[in-house]
C-alpha positions in Angstrom: 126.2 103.9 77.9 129.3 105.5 79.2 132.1 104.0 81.5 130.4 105.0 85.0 127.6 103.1 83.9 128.7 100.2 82.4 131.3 99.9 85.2 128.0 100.1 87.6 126.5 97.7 85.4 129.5 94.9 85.5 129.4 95.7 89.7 126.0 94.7 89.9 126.5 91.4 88.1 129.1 90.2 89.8 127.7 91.5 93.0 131.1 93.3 93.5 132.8 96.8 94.5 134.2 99.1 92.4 137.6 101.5 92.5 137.8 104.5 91.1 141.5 105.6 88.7 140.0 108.9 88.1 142.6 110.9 89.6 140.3 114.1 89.6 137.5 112.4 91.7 139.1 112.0 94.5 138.2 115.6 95.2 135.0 116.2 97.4 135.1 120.1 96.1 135.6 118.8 92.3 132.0 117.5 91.1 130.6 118.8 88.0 133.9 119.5 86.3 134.7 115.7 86.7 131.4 114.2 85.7 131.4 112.1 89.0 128.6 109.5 89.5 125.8 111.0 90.7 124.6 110.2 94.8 122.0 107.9 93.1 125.3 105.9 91.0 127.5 105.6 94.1 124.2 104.3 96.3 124.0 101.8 93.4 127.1 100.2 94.0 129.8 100.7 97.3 132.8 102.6 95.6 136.5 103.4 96.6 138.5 106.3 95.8 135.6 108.8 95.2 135.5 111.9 97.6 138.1 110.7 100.0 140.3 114.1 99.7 140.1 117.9 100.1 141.3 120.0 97.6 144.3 121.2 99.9 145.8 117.5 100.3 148.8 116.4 98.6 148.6 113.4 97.0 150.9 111.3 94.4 150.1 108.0 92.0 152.5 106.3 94.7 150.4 106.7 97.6 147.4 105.9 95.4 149.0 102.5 94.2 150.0 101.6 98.0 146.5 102.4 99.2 144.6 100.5 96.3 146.8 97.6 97.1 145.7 97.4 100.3 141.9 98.0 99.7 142.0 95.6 96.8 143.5 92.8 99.6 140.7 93.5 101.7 138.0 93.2 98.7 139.7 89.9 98.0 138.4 88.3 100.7 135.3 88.7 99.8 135.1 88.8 96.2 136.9 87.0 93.4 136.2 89.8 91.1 136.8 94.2 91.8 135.9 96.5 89.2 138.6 99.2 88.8 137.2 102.2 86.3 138.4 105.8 85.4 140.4 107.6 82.8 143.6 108.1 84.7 146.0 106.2 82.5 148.7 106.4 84.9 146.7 105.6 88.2 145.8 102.5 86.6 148.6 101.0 84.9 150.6 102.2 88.1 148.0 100.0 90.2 148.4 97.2 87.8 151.7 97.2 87.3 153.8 99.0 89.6 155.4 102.8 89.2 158.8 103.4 87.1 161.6 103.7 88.4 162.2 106.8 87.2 166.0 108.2 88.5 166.3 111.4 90.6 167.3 114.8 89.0 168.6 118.1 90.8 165.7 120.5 92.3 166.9 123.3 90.5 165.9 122.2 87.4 162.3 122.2 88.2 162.6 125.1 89.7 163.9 126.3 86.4 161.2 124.7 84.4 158.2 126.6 86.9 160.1 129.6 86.5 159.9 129.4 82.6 156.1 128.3 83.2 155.5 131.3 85.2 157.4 134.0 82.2 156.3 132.1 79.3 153.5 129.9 79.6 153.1 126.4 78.4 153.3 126.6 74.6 157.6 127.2 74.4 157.8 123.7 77.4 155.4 121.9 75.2 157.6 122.6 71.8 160.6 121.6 74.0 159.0 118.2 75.1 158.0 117.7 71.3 161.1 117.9 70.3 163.0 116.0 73.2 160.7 113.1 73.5 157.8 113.0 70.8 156.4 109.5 72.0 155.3 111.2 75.8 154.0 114.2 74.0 151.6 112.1 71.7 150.2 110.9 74.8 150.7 113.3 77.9 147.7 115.5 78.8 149.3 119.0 77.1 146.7 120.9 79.0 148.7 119.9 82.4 151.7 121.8 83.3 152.5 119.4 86.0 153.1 116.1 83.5 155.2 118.4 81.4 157.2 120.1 83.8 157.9 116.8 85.4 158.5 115.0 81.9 161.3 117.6 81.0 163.0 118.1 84.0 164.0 113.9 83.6 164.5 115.1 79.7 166.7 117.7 81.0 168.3 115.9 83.7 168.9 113.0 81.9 169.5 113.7 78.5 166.8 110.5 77.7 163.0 111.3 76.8 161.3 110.8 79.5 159.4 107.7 77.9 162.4 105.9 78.0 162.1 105.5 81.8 158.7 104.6 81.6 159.3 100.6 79.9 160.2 98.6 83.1 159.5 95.6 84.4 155.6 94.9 85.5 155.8 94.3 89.1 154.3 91.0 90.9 150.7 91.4 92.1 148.3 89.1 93.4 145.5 89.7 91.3 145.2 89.3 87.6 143.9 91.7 85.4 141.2 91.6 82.5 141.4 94.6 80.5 138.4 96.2 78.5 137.4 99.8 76.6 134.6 101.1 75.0 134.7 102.1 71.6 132.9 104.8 69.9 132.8 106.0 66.3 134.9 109.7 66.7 131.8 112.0 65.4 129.6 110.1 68.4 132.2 110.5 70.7 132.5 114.0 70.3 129.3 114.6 69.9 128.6 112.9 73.7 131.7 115.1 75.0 130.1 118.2 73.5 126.2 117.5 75.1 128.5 116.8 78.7 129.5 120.0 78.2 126.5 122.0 78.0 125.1 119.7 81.0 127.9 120.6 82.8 127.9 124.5 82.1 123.9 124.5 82.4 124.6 122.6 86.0 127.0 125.1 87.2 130.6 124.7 86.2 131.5 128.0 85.8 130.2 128.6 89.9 132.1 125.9 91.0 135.3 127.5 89.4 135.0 130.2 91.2 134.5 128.6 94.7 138.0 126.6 93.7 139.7 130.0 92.3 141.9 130.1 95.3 143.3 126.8 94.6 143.3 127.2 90.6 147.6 126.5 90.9 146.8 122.9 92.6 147.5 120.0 90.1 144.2 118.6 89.9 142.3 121.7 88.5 145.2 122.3 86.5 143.7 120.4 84.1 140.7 120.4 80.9 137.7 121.6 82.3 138.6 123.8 85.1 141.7 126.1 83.6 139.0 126.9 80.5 137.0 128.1 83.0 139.6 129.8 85.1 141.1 131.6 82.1 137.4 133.0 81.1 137.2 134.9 85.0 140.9 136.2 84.3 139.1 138.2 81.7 141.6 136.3 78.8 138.4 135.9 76.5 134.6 135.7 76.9 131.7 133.2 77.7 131.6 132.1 74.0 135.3 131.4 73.8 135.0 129.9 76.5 132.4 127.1 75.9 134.5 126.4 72.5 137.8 125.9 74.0 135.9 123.8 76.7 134.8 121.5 73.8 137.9 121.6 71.8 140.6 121.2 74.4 138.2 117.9 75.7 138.1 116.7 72.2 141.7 116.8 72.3 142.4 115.1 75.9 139.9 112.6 74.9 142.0 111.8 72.0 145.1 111.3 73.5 143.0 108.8 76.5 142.6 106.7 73.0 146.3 106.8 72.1 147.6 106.2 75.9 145.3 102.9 76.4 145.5 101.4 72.2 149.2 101.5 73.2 148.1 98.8 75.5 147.6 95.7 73.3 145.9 93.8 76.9 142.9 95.7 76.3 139.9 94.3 74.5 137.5 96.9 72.9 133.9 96.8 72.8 130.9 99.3 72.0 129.0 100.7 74.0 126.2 98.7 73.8 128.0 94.9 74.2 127.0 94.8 77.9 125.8 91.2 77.7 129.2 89.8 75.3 130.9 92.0 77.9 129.6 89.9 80.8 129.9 86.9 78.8 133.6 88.0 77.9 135.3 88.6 81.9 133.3 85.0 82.5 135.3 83.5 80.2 138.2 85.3 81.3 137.7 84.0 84.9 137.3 80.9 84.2 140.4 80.4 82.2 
C-alpha cells in the first residue's frame, strides 16, 4: 500500500476529505508522469487540490498555503478530521506552519543565475550551492533548476545559506496537526519506484511529454520524470538511457523526500501495512 491509498483508506474511516501537497498534481495536463489517483481513487473519496490548474497558470507555495487555509476552514465545519497527503515537502510544512520570511534580493542576480543556467547547465550552480549551503543541498530536489536558482540567488544576495532563512517561527493555525510516513526497507522501495516506472512508460509517458514539449521550461515539468523524458526527444541519448536515468534520478529524489521529512522529528513512521495501528494511532491522537 502506497500513500494515495493509504491516504484514501484513512478518508474513508473517518468519513473525511482529503487535500492534496503534491505540487505536480495540481496540473490537469500532468497525469501519468505524477502518478495521480486514478478517476476510480478520486470518486472514492472528494479531494482538494487535484486538477484545479492548467499548465500555463502561475502558481506559488503562497497562494497554495492562503487557499488551503481557507478550504481547510470550510472542511472544519463539517469534520473534525482532514487528511492532507503528497510528497511536496514544502507545500506542506508551508500549510502547516507558515512560509519563511525569507528577505528580498536584487533581480539581477537571478537574472544572472538563469543566464549561467542557460550557458552552463545545472551541474557548475549545483557545485556552487554545495559548497555555499550543504544542509539545502542534502535535501533540495537537484533535478529542479527553479529551487536552485532561487536557493543561491538568497546565498548570493545574502552572503547566508539559504537554510539559514528557512528556521522561523511556526505560525498560529487553528488546526493541529498529527504527523505520519510510511516506511519501507530501501531495496522494496526502489524496487516499487522501478515497477511505477515501467507502468508509467508502458501507459504513455513518453506521449504525454511530447504534448507538454511546448511548455518543458515551466517549473512543474522541470522536474524527475518529465526532463528525463524531454532530454530523450532532444536526441541527448536514446530510449534505453532514458528508462535508466528515469529510474536512477527517482531513486535519488526519493531519497532526499526521506532526508527532508526524518528532519522532521513530529512525524511518526509506520509500514506500509499498519493500517489498522495507524487508525488506532490518529484516534489516540484525537483524543488527547
Amino acid at each position: 500500500m502506497g500513500k494515495t491509498a493509504l491516504s484514501i483508506r484513512v478518508a474513508q474511516h473517518f468519513h473525511t476529505e482529503i487535500l492534496s501537497a503534491d505540487s505536480r498534481q495540481f496540473y490537469k495536463e500532468m497525469n501519468i508522469g505524477t502518478a495521480k489517483p486514478s478517476a476510480e481513487e478520486l470518486a472514492a473519496v472528494p479531494h482538494h487540490f487535484i486538477n484545479t490548474l492548467h499548465i500555463t497558470d502561475e502558481y506559488t507555495v503562497g497562494m497554495y498555503e492562503a487557499q488551503a487555509l481557507q478550504v481547510l476552514q470550510e472542511l472544519y465545519t463539517k469534520h473534525d478530521l482532514v487528511v492532507l497527503t503528497g510528497g511536496s515537502g514544502l507545500f506542506i510544512k508551508t500549510l502547516c506552519e507558515g512560509l519563511d520570511d525569507i528577505p528580498e534580493v536584487a533581480p539581477s542576480i537571478r537574472e544572472e543565475l538563469n543566464a549561467a543556467f542557460k550557458k552552463n547547465g545545472l551541474e557548475t550552480l549545483l557545485e556552487e550551492l554545495k559548497e555555499k549551503d550543504p544542509d539545502y543541498y542534502e535535501t533540495v530536489d537537484r533535478g529542479n533548476p527553479v529551487r536552485i536558482i532561487r536557493a543561491l540567488e538568497i546565498c548570493r544576495g545574502t552572503g547566508k545559506p539559504f537554510s539559514s532563512f528557512r528556521t522561523s517561527n511556526k505560525k498560529e493555525r487553528f488546526f493541529t496537526t498529527i504527523k505520519i510516513a510510511l516506511d519501507r526497507p530501501r531495496e522494496e522501495l526502489y524496487k516499487r519506484i522501478d515497477l511505477r516506472m515501467d507502468q508509467m512508460l508502458a501507459e504513455g509517458l513518453v506521449e504525454e511529454a511530447k504534448n507538454l514539449y511546448q511548455y518543458k521550461n515551466k517549473n512543474a515539468l522541470q522536474t524527475v520524470g518529465y526532463s528525463e523524458v524531454f532530454d530523450f526527444l532532444d536526441g541527448l541519448y536514446d530510449a534505453e538511457e532514458m528508462e535508466r536515468l528515469l529510474k536512477r534520478n527517482s531513486h535519488h529524489y526519493a531519497k532526499r523526500q526521506l532526508t527532508w521529512f526524518r528532519k522532521d522529528k513530529e512525524y511518526h513512521w509506520f509500514l506500509p501495512g499498519q493500517e489498522e495501528r495507524i487508525f488506532s494511532f490518529i484516534e489516540s491522537q484525537i483524543q488527547k
